[in-house]
CHARMM-style PDB file with segment names, atoms N, HN, CA, C and O in Angstrom:
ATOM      1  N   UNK     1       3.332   4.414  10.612  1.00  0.00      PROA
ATOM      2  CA  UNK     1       3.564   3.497   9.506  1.00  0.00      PROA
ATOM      3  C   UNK     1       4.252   2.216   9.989  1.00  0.00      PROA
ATOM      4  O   UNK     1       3.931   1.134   9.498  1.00  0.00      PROA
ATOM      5  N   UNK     2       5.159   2.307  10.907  1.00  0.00      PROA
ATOM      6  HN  UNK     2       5.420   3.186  11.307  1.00  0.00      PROA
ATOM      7  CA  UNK     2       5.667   0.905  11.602  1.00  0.00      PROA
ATOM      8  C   UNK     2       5.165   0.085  12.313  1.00  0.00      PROA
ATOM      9  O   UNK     2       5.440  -1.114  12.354  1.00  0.00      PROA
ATOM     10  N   UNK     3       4.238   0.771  13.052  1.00  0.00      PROA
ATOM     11  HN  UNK     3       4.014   1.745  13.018  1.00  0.00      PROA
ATOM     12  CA  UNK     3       3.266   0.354  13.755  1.00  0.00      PROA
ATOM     13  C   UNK     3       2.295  -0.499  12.700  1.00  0.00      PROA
ATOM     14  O   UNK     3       2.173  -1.723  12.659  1.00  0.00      PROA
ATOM     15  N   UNK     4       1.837   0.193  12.112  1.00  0.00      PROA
ATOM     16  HN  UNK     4       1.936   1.187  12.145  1.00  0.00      PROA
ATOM     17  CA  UNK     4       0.913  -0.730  10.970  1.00  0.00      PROA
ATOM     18  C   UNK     4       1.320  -1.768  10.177  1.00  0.00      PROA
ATOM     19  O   UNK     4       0.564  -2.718   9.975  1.00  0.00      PROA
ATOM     20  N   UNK     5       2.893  -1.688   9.494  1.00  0.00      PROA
ATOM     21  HN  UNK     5       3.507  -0.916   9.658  1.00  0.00      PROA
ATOM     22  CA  UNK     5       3.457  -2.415   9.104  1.00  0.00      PROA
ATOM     23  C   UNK     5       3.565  -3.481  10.228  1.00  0.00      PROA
ATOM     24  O   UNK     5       2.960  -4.517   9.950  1.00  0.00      PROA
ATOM     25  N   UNK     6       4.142  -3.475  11.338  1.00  0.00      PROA
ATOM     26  HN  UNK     6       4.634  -2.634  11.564  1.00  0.00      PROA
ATOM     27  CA  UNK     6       4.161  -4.333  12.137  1.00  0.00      PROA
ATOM     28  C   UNK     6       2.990  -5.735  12.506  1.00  0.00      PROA
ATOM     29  O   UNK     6       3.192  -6.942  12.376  1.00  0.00      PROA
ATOM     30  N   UNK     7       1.956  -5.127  12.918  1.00  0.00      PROA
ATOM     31  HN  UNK     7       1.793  -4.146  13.024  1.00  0.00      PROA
ATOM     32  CA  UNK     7       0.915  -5.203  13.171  1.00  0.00      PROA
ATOM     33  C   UNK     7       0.293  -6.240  11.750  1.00  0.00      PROA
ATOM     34  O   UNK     7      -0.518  -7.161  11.852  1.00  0.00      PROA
ATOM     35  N   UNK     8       0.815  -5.853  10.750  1.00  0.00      PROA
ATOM     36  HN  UNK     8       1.473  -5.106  10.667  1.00  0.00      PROA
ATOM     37  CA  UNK     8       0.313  -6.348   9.565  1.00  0.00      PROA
ATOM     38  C   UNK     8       1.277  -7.971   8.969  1.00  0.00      PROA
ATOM     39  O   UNK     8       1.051  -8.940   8.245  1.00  0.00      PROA
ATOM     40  N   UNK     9       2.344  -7.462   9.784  1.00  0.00      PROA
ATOM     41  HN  UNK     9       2.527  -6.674  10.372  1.00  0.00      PROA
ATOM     42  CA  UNK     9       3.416  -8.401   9.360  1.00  0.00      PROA
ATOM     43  C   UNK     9       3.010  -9.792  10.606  1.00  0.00      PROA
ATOM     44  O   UNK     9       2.774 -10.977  10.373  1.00  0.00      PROA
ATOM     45  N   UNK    10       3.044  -9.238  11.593  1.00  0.00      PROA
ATOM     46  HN  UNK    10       3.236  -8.274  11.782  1.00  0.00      PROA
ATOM     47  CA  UNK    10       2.261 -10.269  12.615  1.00  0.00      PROA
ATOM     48  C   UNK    10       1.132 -11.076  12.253  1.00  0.00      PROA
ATOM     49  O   UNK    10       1.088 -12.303  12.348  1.00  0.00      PROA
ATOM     50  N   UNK    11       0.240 -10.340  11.840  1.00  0.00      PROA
ATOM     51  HN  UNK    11       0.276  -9.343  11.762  1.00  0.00      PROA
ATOM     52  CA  UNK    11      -0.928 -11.087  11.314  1.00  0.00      PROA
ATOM     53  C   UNK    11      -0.668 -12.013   9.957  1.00  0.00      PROA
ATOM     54  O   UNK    11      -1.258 -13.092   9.907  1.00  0.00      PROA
ATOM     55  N   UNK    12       0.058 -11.688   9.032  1.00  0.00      PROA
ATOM     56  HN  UNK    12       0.537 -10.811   9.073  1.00  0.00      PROA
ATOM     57  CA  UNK    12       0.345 -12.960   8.250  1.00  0.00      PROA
ATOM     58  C   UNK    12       1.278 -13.776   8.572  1.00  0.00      PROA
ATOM     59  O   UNK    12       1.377 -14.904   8.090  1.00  0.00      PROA
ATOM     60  N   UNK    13       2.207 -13.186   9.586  1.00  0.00      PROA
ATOM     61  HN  UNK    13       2.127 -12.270   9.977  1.00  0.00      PROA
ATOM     62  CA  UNK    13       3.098 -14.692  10.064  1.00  0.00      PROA
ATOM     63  C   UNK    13       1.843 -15.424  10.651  1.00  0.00      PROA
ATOM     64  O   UNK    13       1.894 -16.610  10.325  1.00  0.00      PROA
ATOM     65  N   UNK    14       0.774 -15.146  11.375  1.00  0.00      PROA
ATOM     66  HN  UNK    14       0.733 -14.183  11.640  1.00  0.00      PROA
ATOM     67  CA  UNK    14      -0.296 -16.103  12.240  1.00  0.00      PROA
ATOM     68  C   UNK    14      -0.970 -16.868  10.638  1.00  0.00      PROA
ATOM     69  O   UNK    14      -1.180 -18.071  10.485  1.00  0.00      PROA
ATOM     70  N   UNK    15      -1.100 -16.251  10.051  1.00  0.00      PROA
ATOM     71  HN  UNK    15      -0.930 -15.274  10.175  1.00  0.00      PROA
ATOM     72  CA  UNK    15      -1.891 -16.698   8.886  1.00  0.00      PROA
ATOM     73  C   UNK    15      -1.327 -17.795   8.501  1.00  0.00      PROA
ATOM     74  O   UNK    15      -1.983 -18.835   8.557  1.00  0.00      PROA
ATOM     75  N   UNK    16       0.252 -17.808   7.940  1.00  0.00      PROA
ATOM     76  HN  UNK    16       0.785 -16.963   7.894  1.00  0.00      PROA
ATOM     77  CA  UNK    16       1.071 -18.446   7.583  1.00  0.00      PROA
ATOM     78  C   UNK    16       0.710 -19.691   8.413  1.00  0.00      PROA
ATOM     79  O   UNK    16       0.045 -20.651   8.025  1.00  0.00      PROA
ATOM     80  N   UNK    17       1.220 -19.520   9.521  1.00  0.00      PROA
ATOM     81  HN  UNK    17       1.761 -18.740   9.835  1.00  0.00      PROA
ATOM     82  CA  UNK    17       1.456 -20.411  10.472  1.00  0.00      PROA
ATOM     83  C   UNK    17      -0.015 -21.291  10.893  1.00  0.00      PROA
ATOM     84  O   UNK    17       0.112 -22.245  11.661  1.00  0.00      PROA
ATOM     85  N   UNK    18      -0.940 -21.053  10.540  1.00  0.00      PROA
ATOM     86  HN  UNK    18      -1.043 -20.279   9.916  1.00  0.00      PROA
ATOM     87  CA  UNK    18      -2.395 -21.524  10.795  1.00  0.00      PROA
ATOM     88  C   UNK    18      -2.894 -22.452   9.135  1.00  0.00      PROA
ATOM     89  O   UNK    18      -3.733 -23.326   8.917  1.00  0.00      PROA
ATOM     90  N   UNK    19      -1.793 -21.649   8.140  1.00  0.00      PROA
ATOM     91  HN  UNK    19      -1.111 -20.940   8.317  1.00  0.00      PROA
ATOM     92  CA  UNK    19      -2.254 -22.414   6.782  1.00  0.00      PROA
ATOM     93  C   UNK    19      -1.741 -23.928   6.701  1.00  0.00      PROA
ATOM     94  O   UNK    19      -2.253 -24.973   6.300  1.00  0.00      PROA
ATOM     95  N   UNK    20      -0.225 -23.508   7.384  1.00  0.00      PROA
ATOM     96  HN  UNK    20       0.191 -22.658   7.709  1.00  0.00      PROA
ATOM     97  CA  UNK    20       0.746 -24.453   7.872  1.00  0.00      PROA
ATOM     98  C   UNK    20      -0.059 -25.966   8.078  1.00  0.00      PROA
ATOM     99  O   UNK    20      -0.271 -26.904   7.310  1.00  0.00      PROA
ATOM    100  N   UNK    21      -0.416 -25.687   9.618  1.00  0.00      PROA
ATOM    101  HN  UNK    21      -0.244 -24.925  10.243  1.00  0.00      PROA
ATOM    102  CA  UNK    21      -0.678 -26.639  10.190  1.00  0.00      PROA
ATOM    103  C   UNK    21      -2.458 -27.195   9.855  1.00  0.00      PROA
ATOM    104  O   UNK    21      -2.956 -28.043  10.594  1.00  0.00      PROA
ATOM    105  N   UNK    22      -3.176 -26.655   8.802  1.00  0.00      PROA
ATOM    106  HN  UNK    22      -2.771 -25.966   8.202  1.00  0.00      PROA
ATOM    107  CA  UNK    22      -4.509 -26.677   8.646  1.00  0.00      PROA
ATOM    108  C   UNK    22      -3.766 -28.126   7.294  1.00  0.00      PROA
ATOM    109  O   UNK    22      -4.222 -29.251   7.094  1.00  0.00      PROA
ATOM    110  N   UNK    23      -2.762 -27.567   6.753  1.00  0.00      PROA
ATOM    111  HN  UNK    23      -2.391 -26.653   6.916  1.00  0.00      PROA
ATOM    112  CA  UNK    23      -2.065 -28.009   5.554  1.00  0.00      PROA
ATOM    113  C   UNK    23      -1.677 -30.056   6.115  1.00  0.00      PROA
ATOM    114  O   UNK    23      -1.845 -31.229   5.782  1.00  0.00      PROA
ATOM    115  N   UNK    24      -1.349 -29.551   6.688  1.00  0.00      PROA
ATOM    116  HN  UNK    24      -1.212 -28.598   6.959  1.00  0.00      PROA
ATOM    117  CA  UNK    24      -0.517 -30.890   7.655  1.00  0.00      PROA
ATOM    118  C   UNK    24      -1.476 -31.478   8.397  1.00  0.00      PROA
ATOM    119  O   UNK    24      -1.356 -32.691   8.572  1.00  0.00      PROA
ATOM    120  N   UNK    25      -2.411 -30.915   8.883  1.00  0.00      PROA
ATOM    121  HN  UNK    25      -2.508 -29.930   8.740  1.00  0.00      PROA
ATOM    122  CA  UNK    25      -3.259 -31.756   9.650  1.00  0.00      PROA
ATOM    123  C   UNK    25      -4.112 -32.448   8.263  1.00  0.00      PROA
ATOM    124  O   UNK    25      -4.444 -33.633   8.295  1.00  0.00      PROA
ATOM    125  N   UNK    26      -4.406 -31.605   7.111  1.00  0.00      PROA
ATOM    126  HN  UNK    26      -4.137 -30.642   7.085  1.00  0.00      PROA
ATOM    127  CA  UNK    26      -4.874 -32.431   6.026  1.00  0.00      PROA
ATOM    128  C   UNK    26      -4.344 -34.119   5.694  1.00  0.00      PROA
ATOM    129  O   UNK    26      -5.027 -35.143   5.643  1.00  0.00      PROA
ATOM    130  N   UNK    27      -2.990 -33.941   5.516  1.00  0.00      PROA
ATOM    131  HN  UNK    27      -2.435 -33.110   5.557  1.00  0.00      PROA
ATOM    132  CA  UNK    27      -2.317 -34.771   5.223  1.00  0.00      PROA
ATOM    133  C   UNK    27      -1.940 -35.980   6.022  1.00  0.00      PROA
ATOM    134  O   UNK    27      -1.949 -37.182   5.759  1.00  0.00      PROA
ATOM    135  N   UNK    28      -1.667 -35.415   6.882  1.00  0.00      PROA
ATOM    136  HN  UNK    28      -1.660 -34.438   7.095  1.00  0.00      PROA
ATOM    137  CA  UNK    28      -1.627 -36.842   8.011  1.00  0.00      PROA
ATOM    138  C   UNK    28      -3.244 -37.615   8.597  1.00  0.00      PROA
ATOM    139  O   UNK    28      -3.301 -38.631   9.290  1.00  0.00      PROA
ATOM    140  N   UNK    29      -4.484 -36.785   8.079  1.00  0.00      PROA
ATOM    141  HN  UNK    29      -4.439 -35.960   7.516  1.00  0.00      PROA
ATOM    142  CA  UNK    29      -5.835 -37.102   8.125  1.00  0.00      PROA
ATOM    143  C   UNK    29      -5.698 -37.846   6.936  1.00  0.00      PROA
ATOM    144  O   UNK    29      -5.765 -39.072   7.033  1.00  0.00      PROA
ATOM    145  N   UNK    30      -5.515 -37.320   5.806  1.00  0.00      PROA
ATOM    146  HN  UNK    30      -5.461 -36.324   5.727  1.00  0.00      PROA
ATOM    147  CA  UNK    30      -5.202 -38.362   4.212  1.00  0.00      PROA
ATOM    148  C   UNK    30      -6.790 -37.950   3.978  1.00  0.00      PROA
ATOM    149  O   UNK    30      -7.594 -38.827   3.663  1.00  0.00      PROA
ATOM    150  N   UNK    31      -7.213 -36.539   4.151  1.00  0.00      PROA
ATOM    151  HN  UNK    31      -6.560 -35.826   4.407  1.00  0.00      PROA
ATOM    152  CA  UNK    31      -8.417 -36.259   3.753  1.00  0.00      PROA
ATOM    153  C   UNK    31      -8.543 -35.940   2.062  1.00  0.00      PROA
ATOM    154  O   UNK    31      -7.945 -36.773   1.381  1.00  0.00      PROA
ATOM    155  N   UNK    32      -9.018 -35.196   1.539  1.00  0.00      PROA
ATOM    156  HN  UNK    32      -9.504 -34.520   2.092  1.00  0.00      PROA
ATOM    157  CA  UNK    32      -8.844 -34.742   0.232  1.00  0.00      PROA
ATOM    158  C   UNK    32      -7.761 -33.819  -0.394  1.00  0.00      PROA
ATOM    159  O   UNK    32      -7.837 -32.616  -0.644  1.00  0.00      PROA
ATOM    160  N   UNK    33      -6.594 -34.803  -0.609  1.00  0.00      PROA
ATOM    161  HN  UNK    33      -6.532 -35.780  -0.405  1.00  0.00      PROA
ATOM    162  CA  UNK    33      -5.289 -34.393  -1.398  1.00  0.00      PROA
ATOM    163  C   UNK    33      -5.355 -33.493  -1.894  1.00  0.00      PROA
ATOM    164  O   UNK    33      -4.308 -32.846  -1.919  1.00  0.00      PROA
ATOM    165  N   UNK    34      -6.707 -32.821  -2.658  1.00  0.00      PROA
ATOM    166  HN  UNK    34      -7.558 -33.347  -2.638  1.00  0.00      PROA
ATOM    167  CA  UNK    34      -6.397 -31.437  -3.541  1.00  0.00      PROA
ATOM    168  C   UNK    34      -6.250 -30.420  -2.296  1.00  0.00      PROA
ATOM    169  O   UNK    34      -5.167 -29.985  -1.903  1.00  0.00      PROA
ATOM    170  N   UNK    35      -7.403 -30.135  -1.784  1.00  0.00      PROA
ATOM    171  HN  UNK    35      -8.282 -30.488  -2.103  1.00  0.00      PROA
ATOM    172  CA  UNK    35      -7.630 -29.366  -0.454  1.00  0.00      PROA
ATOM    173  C   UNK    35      -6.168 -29.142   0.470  1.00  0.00      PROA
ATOM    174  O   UNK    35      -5.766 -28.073   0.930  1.00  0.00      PROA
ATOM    175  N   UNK    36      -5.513 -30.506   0.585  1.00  0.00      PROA
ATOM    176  HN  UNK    36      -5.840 -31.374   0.211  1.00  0.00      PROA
ATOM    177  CA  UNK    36      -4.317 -30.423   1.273  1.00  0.00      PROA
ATOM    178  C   UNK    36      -3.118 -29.506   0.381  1.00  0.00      PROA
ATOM    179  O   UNK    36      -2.203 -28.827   0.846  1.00  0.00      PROA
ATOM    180  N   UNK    37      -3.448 -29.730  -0.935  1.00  0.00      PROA
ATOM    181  HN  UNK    37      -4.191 -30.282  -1.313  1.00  0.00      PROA
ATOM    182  CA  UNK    37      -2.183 -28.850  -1.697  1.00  0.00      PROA
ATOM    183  C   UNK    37      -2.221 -27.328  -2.123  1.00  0.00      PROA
ATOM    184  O   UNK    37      -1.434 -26.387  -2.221  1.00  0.00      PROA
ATOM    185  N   UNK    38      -3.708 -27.627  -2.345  1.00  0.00      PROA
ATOM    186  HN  UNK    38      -4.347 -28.392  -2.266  1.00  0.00      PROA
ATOM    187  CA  UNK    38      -3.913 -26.199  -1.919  1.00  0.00      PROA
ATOM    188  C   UNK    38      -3.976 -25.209  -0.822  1.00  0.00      PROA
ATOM    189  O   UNK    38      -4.199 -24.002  -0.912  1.00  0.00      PROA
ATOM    190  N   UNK    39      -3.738 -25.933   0.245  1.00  0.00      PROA
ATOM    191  HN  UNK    39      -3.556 -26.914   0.318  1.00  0.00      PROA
ATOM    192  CA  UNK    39      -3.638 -25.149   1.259  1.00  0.00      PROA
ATOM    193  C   UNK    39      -1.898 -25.227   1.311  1.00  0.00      PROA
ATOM    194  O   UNK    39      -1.312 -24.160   1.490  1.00  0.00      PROA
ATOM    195  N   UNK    40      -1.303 -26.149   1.197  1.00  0.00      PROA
ATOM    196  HN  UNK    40      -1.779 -27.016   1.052  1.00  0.00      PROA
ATOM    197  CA  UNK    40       0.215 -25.793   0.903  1.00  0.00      PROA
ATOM    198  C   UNK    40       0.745 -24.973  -0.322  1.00  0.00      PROA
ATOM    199  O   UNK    40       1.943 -24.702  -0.396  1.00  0.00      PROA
ATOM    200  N   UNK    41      -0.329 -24.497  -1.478  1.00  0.00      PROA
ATOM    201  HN  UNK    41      -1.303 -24.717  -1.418  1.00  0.00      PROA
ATOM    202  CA  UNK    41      -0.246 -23.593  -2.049  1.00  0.00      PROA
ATOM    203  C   UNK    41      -0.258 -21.497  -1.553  1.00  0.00      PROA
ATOM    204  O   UNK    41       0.294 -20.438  -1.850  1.00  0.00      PROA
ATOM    205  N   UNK    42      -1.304 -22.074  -0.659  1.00  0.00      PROA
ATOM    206  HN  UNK    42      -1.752 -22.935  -0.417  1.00  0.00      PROA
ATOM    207  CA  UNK    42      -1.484 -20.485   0.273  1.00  0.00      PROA
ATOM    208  C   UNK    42      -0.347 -20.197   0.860  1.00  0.00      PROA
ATOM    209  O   UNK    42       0.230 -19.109   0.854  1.00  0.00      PROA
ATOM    210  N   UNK    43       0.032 -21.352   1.461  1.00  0.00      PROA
ATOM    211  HN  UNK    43      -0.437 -22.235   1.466  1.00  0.00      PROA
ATOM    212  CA  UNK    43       1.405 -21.289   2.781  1.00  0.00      PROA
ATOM    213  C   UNK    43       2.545 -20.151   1.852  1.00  0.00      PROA
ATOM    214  O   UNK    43       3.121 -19.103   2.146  1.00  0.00      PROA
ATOM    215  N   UNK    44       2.480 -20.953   0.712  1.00  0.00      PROA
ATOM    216  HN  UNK    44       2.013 -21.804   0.473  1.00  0.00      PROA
ATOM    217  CA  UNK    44       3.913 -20.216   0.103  1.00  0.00      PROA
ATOM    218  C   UNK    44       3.404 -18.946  -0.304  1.00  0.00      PROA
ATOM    219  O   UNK    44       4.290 -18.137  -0.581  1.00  0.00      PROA
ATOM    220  N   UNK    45       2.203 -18.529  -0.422  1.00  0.00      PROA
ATOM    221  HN  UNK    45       1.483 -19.185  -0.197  1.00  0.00      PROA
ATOM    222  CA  UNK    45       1.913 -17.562  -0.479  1.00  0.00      PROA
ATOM    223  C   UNK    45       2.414 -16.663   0.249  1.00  0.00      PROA
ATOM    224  O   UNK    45       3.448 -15.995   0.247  1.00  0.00      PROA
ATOM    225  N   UNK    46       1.229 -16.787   1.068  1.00  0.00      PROA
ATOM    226  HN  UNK    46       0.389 -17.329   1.071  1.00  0.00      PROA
ATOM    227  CA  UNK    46       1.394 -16.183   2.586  1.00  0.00      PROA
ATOM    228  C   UNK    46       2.418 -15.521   3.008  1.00  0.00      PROA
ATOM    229  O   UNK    46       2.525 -14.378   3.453  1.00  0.00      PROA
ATOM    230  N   UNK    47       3.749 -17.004   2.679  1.00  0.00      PROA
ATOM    231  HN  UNK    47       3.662 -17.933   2.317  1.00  0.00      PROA
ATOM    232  CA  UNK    47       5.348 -17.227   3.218  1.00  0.00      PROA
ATOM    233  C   UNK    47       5.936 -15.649   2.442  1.00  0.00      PROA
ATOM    234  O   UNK    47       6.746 -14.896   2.983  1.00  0.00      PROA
ATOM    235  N   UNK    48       5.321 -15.425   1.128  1.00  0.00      PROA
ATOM    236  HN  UNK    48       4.664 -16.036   0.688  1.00  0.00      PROA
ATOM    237  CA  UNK    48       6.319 -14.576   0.465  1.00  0.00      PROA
ATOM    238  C   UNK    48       5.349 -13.462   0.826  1.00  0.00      PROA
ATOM    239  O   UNK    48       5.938 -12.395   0.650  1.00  0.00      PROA
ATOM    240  N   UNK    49       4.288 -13.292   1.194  1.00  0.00      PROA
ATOM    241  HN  UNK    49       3.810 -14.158   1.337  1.00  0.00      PROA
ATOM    242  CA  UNK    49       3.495 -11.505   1.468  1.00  0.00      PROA
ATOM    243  C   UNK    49       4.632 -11.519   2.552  1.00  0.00      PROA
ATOM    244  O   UNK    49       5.663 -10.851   2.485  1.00  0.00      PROA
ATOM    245  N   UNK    50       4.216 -12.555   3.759  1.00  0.00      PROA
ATOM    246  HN  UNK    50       3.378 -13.098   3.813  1.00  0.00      PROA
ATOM    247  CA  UNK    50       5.187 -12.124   5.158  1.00  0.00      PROA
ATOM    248  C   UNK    50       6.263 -11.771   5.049  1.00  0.00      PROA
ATOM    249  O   UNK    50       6.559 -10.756   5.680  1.00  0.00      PROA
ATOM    250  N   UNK    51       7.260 -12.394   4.266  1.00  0.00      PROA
ATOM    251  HN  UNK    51       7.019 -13.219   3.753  1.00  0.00      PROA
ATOM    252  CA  UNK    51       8.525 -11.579   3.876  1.00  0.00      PROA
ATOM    253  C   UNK    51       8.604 -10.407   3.598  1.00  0.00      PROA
ATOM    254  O   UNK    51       8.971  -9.477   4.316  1.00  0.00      PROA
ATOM    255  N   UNK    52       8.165 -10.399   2.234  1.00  0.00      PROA
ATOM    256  HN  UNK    52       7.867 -11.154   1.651  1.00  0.00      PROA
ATOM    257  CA  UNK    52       8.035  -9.051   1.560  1.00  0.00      PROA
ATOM    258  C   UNK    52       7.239  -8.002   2.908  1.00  0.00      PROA
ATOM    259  O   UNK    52       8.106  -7.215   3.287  1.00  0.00      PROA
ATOM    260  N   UNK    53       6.290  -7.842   3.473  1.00  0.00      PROA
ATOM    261  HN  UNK    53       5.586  -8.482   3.165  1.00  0.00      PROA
ATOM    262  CA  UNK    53       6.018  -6.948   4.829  1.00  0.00      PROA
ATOM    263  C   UNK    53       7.186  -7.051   5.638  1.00  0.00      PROA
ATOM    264  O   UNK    53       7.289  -5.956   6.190  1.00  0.00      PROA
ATOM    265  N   UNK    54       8.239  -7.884   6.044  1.00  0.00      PROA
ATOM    266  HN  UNK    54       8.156  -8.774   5.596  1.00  0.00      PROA
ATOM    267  CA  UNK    54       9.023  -7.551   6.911  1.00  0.00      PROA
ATOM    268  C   UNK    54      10.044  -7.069   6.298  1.00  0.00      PROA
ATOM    269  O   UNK    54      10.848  -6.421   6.967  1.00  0.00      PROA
ATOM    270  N   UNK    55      10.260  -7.253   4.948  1.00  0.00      PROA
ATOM    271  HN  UNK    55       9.607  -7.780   4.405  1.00  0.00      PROA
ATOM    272  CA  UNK    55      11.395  -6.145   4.076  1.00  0.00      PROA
ATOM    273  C   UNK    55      11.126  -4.729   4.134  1.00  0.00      PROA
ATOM    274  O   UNK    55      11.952  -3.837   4.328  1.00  0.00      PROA
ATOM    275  N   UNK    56       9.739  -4.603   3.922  1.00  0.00      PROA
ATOM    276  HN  UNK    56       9.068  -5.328   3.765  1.00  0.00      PROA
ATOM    277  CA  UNK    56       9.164  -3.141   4.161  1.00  0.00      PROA
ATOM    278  C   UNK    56       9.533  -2.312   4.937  1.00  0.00      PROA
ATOM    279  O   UNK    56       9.935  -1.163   4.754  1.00  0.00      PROA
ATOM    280  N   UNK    57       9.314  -3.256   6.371  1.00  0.00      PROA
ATOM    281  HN  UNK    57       8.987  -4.189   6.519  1.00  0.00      PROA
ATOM    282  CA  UNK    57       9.416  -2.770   7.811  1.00  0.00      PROA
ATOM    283  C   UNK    57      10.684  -2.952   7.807  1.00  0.00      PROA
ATOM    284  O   UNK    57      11.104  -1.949   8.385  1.00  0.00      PROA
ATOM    285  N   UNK    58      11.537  -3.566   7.536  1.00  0.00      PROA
ATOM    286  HN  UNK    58      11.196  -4.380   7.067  1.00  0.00      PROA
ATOM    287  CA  UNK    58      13.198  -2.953   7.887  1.00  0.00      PROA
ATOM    288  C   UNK    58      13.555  -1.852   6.936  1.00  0.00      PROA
ATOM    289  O   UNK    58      14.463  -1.139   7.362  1.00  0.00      PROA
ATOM    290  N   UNK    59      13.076  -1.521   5.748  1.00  0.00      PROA
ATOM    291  HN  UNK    59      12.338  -2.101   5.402  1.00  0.00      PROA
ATOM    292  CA  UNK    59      13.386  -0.579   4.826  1.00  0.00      PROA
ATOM    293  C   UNK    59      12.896   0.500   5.884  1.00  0.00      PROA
ATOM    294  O   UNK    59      13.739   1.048   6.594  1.00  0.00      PROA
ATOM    295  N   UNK    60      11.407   0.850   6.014  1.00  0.00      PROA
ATOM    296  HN  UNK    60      10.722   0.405   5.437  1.00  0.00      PROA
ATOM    297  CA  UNK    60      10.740   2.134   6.459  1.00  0.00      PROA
ATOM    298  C   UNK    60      11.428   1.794   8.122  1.00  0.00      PROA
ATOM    299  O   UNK    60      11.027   2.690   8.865  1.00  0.00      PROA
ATOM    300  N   UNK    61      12.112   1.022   8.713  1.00  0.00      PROA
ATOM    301  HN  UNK    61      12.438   0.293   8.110  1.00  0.00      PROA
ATOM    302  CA  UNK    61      12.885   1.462  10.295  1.00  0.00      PROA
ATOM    303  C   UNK    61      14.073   1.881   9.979  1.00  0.00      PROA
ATOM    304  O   UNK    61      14.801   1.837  10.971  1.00  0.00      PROA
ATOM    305  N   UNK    62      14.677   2.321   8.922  1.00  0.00      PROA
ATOM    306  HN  UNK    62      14.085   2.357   8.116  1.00  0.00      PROA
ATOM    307  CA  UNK    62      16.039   2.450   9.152  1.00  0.00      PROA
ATOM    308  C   UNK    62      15.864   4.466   8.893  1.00  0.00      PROA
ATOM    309  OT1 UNK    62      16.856   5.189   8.989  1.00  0.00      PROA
TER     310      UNK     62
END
């Protein structure tokens, strides 16, 4: 189960971190503003699954 949790928590910090900069590269391109906010909409998404998985994983390691 930690293992998976782990594993799972990794993969949305990458997610996070790829929405991030997909987000920012929008913006400093000055491509289509909606596209850019919505992808800074995912981020915070993302931001709170990744948390919430690494709360998990310190709950189920102790």
């Amino acid at each position: 189960m930690i293992t998976l949790l782990t594993i799972l928590t990794g993969i949305a910090m990458l997610a996070t971190l790829g929405t991030l900069f997909a987000g920012m590269l929008g913006l400093v391109r000055q491509d289509d503003p909606v596209r850019s906010n919505q992808l800074m909409r995912w981020r915070v998404i993302l931001q709170g699954v990744t948390v919430a998985l690494f709360v998990l994983l310190l709950v189920v390691s102790r």
